[in-house]
C-alpha positions as CSV (number, residue, x, y, z in Angstrom):
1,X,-65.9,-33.7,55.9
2,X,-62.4,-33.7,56.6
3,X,-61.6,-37.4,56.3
4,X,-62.7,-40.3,53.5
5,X,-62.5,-43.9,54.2
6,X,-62.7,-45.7,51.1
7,X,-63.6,-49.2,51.6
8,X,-64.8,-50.9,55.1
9,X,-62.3,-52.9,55.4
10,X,-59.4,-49.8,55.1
11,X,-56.9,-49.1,58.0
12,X,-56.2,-45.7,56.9
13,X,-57.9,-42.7,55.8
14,X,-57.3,-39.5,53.0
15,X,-57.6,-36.3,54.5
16,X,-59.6,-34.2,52.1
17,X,-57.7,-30.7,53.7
18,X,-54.8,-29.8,55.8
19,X,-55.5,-31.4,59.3
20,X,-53.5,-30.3,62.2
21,X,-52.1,-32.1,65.2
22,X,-53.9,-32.5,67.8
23,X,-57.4,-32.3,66.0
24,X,-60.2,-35.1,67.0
25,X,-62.3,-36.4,64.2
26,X,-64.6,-39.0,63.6
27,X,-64.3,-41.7,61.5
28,X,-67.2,-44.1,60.4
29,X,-68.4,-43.5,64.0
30,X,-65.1,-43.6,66.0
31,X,-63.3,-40.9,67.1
32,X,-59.2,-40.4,66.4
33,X,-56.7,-37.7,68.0
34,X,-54.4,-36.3,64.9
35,X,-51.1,-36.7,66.3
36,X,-49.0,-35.0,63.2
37,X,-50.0,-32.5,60.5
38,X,-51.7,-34.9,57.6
39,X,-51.9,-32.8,55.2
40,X,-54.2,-32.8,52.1
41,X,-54.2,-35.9,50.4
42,X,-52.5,-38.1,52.7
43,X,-53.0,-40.6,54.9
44,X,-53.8,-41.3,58.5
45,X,-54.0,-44.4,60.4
46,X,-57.1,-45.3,61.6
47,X,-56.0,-47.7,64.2
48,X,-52.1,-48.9,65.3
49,X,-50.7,-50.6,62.4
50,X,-47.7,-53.1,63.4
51,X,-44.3,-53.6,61.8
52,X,-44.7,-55.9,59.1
53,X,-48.3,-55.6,59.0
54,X,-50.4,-54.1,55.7
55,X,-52.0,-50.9,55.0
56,X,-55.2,-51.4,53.4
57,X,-56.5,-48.8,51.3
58,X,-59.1,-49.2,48.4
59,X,-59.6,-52.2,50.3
60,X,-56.4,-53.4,48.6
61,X,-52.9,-53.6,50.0
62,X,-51.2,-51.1,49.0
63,X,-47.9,-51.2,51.6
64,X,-46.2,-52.8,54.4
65,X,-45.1,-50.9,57.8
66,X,-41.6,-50.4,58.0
67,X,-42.1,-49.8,61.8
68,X,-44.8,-49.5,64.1
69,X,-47.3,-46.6,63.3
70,X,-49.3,-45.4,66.1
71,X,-53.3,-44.3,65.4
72,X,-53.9,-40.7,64.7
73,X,-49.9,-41.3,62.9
74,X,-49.3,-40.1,59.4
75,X,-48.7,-42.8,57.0
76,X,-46.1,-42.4,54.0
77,X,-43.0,-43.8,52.7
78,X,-41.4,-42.7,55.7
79,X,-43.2,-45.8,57.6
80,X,-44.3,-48.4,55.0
81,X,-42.8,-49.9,52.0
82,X,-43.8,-51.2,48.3
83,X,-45.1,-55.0,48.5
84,X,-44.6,-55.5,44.5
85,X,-42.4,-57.7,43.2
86,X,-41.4,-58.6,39.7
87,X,-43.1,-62.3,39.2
88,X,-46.8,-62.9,39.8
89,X,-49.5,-65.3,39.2
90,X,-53.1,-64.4,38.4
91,X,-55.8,-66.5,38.2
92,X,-59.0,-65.4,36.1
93,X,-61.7,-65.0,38.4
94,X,-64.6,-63.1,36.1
95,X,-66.8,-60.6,37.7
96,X,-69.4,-58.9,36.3
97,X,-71.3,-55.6,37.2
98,X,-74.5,-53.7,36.0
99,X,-74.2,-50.5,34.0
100,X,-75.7,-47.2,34.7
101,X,-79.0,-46.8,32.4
102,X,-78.4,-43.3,30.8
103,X,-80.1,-41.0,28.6
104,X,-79.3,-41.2,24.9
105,X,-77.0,-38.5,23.8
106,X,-75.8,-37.1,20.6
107,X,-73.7,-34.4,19.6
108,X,-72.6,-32.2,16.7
109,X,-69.5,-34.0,14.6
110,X,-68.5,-35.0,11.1
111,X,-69.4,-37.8,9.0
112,X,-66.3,-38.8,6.8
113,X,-66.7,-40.6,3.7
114,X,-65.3,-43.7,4.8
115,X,-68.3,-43.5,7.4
116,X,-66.3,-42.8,10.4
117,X,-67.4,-40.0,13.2
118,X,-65.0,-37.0,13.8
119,X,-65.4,-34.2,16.6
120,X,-63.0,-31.7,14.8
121,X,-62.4,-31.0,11.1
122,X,-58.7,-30.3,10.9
123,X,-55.5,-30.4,8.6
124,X,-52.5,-32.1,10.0
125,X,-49.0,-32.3,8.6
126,X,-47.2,-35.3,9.9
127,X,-43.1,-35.2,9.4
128,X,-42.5,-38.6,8.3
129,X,-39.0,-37.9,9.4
130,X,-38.0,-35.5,12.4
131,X,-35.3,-33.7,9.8
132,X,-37.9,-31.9,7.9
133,X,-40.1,-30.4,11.3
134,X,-38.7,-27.2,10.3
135,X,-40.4,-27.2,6.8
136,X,-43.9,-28.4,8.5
137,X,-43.7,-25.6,10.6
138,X,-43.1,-23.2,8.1
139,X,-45.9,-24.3,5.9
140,X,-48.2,-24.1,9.1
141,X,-47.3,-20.6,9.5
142,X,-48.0,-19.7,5.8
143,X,-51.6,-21.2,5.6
144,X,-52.9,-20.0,8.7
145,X,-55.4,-17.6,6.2
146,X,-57.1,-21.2,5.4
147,X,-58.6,-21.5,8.7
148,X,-62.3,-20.9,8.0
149,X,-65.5,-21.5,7.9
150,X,-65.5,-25.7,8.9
151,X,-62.1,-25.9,8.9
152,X,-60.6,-25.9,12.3
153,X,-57.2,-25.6,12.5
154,X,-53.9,-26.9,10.7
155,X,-51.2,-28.4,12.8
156,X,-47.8,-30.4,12.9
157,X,-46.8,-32.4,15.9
158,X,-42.8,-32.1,15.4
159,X,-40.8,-35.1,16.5
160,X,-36.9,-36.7,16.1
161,X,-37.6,-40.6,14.8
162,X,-37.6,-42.1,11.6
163,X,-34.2,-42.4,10.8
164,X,-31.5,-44.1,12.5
165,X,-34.0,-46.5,13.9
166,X,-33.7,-49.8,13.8
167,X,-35.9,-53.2,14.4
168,X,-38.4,-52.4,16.7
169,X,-38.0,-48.5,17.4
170,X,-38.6,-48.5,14.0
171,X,-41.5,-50.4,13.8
172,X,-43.3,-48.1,16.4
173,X,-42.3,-44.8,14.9
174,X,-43.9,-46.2,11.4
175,X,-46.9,-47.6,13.8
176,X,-47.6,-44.6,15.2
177,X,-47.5,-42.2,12.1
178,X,-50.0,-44.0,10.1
179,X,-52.0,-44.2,13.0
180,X,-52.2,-40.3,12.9
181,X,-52.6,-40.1,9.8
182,X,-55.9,-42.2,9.9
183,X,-57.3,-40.1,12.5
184,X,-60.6,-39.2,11.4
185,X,-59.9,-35.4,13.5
186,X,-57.8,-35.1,10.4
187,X,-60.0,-33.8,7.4
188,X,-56.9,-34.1,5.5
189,X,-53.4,-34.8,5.6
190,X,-50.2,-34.0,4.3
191,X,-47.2,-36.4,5.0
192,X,-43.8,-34.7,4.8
193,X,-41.1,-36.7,3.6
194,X,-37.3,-35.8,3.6
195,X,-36.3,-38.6,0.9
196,X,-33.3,-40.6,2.1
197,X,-34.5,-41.5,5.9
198,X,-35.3,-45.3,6.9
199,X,-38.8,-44.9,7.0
200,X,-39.1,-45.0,3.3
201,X,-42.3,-44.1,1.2
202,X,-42.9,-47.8,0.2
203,X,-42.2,-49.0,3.9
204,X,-44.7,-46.5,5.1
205,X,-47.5,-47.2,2.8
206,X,-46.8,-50.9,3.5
207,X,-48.0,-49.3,7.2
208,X,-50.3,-47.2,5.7
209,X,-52.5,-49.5,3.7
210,X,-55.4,-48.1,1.1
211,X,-55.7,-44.4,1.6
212,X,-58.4,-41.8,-0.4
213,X,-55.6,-39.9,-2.2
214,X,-57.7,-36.6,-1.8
215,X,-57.9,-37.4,1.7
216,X,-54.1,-38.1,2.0
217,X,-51.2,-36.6,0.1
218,X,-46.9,-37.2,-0.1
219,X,-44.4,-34.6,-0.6
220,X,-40.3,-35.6,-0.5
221,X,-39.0,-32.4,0.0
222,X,-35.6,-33.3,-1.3
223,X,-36.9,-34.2,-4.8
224,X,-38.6,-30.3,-5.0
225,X,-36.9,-26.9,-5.1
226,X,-39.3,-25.3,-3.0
227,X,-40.6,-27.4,-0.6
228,X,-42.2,-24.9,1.5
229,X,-44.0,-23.3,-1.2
230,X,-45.0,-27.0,-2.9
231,X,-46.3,-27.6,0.6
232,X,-48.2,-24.8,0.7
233,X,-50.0,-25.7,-2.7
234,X,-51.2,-29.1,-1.5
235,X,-52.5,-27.7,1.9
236,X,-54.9,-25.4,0.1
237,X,-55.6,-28.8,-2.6
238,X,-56.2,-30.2,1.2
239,X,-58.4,-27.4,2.5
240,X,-60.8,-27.6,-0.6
241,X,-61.6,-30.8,0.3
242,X,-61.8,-30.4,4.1
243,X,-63.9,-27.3,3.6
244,X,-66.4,-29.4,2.2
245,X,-67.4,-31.5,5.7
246,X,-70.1,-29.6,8.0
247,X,-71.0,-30.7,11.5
248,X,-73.7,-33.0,11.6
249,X,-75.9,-35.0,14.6
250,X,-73.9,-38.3,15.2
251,X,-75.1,-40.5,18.0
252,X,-73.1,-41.0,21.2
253,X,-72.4,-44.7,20.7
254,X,-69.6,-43.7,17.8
255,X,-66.9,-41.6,20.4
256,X,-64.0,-43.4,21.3
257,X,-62.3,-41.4,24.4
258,X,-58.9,-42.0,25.9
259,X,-58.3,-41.8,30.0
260,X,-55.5,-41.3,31.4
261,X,-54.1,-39.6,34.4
262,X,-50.7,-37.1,35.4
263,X,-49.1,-35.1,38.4
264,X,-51.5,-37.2,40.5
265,X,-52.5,-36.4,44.0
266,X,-54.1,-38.0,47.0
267,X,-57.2,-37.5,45.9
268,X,-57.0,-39.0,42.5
269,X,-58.5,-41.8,43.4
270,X,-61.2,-40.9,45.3
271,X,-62.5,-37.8,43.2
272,X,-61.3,-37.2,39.5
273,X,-60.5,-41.0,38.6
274,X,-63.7,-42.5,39.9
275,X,-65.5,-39.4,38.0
276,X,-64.1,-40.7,35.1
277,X,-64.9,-44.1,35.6
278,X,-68.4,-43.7,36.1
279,X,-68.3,-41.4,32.5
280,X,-66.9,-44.6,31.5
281,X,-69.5,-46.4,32.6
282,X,-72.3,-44.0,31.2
283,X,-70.7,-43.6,27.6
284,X,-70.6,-47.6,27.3
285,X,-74.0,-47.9,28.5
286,X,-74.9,-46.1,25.7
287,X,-72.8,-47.8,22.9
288,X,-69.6,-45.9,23.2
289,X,-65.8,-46.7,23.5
290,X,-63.2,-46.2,26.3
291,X,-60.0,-46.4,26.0
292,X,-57.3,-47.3,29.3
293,X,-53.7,-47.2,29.0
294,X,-50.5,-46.6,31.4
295,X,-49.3,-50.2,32.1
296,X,-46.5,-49.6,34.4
297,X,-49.8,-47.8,36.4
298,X,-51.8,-51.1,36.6
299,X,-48.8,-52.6,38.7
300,X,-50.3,-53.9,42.1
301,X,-53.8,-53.3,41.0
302,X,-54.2,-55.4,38.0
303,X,-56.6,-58.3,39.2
304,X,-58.9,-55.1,39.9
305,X,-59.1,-55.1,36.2
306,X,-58.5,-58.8,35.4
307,X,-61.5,-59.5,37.0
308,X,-63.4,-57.8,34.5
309,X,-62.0,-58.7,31.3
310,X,-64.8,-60.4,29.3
311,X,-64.0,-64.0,28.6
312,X,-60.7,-65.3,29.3
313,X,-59.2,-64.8,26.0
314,X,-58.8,-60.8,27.2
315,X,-58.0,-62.1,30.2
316,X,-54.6,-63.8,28.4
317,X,-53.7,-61.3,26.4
318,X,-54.1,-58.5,29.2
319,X,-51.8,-61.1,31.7
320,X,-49.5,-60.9,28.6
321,X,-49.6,-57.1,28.1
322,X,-48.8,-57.0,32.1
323,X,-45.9,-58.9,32.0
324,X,-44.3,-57.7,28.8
325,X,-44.0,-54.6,30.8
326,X,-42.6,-55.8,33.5
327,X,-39.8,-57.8,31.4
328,X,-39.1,-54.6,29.7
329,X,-38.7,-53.1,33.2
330,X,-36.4,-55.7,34.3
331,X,-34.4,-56.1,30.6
332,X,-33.2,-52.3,31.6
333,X,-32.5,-53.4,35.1
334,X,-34.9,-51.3,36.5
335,X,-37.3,-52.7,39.2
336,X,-41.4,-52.9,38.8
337,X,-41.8,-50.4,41.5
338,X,-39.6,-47.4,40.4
339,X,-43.0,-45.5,40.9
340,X,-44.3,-43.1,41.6
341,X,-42.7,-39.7,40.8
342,X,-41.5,-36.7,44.0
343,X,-44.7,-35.1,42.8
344,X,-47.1,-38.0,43.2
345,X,-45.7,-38.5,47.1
346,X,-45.9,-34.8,47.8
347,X,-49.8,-35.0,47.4
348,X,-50.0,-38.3,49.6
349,X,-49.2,-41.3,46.8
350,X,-46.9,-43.4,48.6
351,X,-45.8,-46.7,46.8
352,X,-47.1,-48.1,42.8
353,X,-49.7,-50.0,44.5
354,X,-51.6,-47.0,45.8
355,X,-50.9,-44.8,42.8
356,X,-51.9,-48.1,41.0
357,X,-55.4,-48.9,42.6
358,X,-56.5,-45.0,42.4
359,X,-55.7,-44.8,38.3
360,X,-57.5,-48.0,37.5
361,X,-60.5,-46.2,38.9
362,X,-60.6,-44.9,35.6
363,X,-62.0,-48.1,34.1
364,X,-65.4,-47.8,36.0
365,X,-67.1,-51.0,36.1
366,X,-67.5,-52.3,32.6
367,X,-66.1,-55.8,30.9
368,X,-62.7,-55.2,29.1
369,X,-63.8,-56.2,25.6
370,X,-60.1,-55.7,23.9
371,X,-56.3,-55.2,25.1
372,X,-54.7,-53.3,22.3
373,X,-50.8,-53.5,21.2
374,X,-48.6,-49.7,21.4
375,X,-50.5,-47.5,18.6
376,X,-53.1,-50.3,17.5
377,X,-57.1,-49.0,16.4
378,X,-59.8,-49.2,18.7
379,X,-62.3,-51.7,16.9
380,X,-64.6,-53.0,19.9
381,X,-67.2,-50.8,21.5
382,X,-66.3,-50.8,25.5
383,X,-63.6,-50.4,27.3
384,X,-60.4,-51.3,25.6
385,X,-56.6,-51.9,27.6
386,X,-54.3,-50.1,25.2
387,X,-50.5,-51.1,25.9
388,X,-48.3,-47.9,26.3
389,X,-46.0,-46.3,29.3
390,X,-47.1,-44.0,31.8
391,X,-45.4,-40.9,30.7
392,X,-48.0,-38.5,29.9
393,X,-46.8,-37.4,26.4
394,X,-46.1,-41.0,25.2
395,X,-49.2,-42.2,26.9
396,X,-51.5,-39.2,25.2
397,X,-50.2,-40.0,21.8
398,X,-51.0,-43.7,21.7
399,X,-54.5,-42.7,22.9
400,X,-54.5,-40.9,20.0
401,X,-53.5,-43.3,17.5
402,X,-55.7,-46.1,18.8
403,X,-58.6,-43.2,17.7
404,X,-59.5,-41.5,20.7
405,X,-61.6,-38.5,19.3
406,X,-60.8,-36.8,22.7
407,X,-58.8,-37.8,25.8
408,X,-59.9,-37.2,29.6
409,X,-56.7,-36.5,31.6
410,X,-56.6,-36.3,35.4
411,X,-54.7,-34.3,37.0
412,X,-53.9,-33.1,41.2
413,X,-50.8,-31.3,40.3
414,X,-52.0,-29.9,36.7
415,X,-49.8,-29.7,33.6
416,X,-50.2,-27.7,30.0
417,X,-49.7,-30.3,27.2
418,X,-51.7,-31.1,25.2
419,X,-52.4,-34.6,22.9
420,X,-53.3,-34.3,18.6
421,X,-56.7,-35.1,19.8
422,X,-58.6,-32.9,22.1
423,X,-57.1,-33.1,25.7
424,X,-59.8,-32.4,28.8
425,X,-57.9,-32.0,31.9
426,X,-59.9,-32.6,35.2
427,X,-58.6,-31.4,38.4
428,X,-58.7,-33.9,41.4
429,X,-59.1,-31.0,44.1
430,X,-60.8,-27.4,43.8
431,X,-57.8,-25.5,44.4
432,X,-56.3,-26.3,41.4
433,X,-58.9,-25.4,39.5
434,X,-59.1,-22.0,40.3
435,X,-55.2,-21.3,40.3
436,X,-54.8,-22.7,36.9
437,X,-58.0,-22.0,34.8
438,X,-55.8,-21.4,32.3
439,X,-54.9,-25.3,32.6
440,X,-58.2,-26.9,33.8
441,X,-61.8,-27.5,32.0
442,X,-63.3,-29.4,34.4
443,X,-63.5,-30.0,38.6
444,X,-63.9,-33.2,40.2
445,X,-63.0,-31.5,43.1
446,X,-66.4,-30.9,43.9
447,X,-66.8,-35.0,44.9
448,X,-64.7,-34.1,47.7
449,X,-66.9,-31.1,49.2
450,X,-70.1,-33.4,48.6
451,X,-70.8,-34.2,45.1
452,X,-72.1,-37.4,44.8
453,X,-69.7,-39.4,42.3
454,X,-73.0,-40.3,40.0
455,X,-73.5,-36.6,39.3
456,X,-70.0,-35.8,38.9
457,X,-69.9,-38.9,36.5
458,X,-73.1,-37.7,34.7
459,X,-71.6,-34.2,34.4
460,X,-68.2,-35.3,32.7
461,X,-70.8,-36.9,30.1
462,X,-72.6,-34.0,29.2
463,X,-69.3,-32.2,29.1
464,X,-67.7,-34.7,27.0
465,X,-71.0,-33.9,24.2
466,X,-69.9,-30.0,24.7
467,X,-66.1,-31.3,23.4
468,X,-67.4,-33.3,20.7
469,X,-69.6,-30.7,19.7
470,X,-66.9,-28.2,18.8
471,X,-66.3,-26.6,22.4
472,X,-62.4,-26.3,22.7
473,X,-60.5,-26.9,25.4
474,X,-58.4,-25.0,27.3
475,X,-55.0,-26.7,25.0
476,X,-57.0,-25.9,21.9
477,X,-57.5,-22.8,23.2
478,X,-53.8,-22.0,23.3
479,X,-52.7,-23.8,20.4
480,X,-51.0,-26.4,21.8
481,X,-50.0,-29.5,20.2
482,X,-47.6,-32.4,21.0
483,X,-46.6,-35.9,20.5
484,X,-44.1,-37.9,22.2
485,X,-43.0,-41.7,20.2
486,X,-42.2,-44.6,22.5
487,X,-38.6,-45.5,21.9
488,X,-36.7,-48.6,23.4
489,X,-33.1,-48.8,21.3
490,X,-29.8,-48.1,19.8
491,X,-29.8,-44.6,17.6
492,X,-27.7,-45.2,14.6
């Protein structure tokens, strides 16, 4: 198959391969001359399309023709033109689909003592303050001996807030560290303070709330002499008690997994986000939690997900999440639509609405039982609507912090990083996955050689057990480690 058409009612269709001019194919039954190379990923018009007139795709609009494109023509942002704008109205209009019936599943994890689940048994040092990532570093380095029998790793995720923040930045960068450090990944947790920074002790533990102190422990480096040796004492007081958790069988109805996509590609949308999607579907069938973010992303396709939210409560506060987006877009005087990225039109994404109606795919099916604010918990099994940008750092970090055990990542393009919490990335398209098996864990590329999107959906579940199990990823594999805070404000 060289060609996909989406949804009946699309005028254009995604080559799955390079197609050169001149080439006749045949689709849904009629036949089209290639006029220009449409290379793979991008789009070709199915039938004339006028000036002024829409390109369907999805069965969504997702553009307008800037000038007449002929059949057989390649369609891009060379001939059509974003249809967003910054206001909107949407009305809730409730839909409701069946879920897949899947086999229970369980896999390997730990139990923590406040009852939560956990798919990795690891020690995390958290800078309170970006001045002291030096010292967190140091003390990784020097109780790298620890790592042993159940315990899995020790890590610090460096970063530059917590001083010279103000009002809201502020209020983030305290949101989002005691989020990490209630990660149940984390078997314990040392939080590394400088001593005269604005995120104060007291104004962290306000943050914080009740912690288990054996769990959990403080060290101000400026109030020690040696602060990297005094670190190093309550890491191995940290690893005594982490050593004591053992992987146990936990049921599948307890993992809470992030999705989110990056370096998209034409094909996102039709093979690795719909994969993803119907894991989504799957894991809630059987009790589980996803977990969708990337707002800006949502732009042009969010009745797609409106529609689903379950009761128009959700349905509020996700038209509220949407807009408070696109006021912070217009506050900077930026437009809605500054989207999507060189990359993303290189491999055939043209405006935000098609980039848009191919990440939602992620979602699946299922009712939206909660829309979470930046860095808020996960407490509703289904699919969840976490607020957040679409850069894949800052995204993958408040995936974390809502208490994604592990987060599926998309990708056509492929990138490295890798999230606190264990970060899958799934290739949209074969190729990539066998140039960069350094980079990729999992192909979705298969769906566009012939893999039904069921099995491929049924697949990523049994591969998501593997994760949860104790399998690392390819990031795990090389160490790496990041985090990436949302910042909007002055720096004093």
């Amino acid at each position: 198959m060289q060609l996909i058409k989406i949804h009946p009612s699309d005028n254009v269709a995604v080559a799955l391969e390079d197609i050169p001019a001149g080439t006749e194919v045949t689709v849904d039954g009629k036949k089209v001359i290639v006029t220009e190379l449409i290379k793979r990923g991008h789009k070709l018009a199915l039938a004339p399309i006028a000036c002024g007139s829409f390109v369907t795709k999805y069965g969504n609009t997702i553009a307008e023709a800037t000038a007449d494109i002929a059949e057989g023509a390649w369609v891009h942002t060379h001939n059509v033109k974003t249809t967003l704008k910054e206001g909107g109205e949407y009305v809730y209009d409730h839909k409701l689909y069946d879920l897949p019936s899947t086999k229970e599943r369980s896999f390997m994890g730990y139990r923590r003592k406040d009852g939560r689940a956990a798919i990795r048994n690891e020690i995390w040092i958290i800078p309170i303050v970006g001045c002291v990532n030096g010292i967190a570093k140091q003390i990784v380095e020097e109780t790298q001996d620890l790592v042993k029998g159940s315990i899995e790793g020790i890590y610090t995720f460096p970063h530059p807030f917590g001083c010279s923040q103000l009002g809201g930045d502020l209020e983030q960068t305290k949101r989002l560290l005691a989020a990490l450090v209630r990660h149940p990944n984390a078997g314990g947790v040392l939080c590394l303070e400088l001593g005269c920074e604005n995120l104060t002790h007291d104004l962290f533990l306000s943050e914080l709330g009740e912690y288990d102190p054996e769990r959990v422990k403080f060290l101000k480096c400026q109030d020690v002499s040696d602060d990297v040796g005094e670190g190093v004492k309550i890491v191995k007081e940290l690893a005594s008690y982490v050593a004591g958790f053992v992987r146990e069988e936990i049921p599948a109805s307890e993992l809470v997994v992030g999705m989110k996509c990056g370096g998209s590609d034409g094909l996102s949308g039709i093979t690795a986000n719909p994969a993803v999607g119907r894991f989504s579907d799957r894991l809630i069938s059987l009790g589980g939690s996803t977990v969708l973010t990337e707002v800006p992303e949502m732009f042009g396709a969010e009745n797609i997900l409106f529609s689903r939210c379950e009761n128009d409560d959700v349905f509020r506060k996700a038209v509220g999440m949407v807009n408070d987006f696109k006021d912070y877009f217009v506050s900077h005087g930026q437009v809605v639509y500054e989207n999507p990225s060189p990359g993303n039109k290189d491999g055939g994404i043209t405006t935000l609405e098609d980039k848009s109606c191919g990440c939602v795919q992620k979602g699946g099916s299922a009712q939206i039982v909660d829309v979470l604010k930046y860095a808020e918990p996960v407490t509703k099994k289904g699919l969840n609507v976490l607020s957040g940008p679409g850069n894949d750092l800052v995204s993958a970090t408040d995936l974390t912090a809502a208490g994604a055990h592990l987060i599926l990542f998309t990708t056509g393009r492929g990138t490295p990083f890798g999230a606190p919490a264990p970060t899958v990335k799934i290739s949209t398209n074969t190729a990539l996955y066998e140039k960069k098996s350094a980079w990729i864990d999992f192909n979705a590329g298969s769906v566009a050689e012939g893999e039904d999107l069921d099995d491929a959906g049924e697949r990523l579940l049994d591969f998501v057990i593997e994760i949860a199990s104790g399998k690392q990823t390819k990031t795990e594999e090389r160490g790496i480690r990041e985090i990436s805070i949302f910042k909007d404000g002055v720096v004093l």
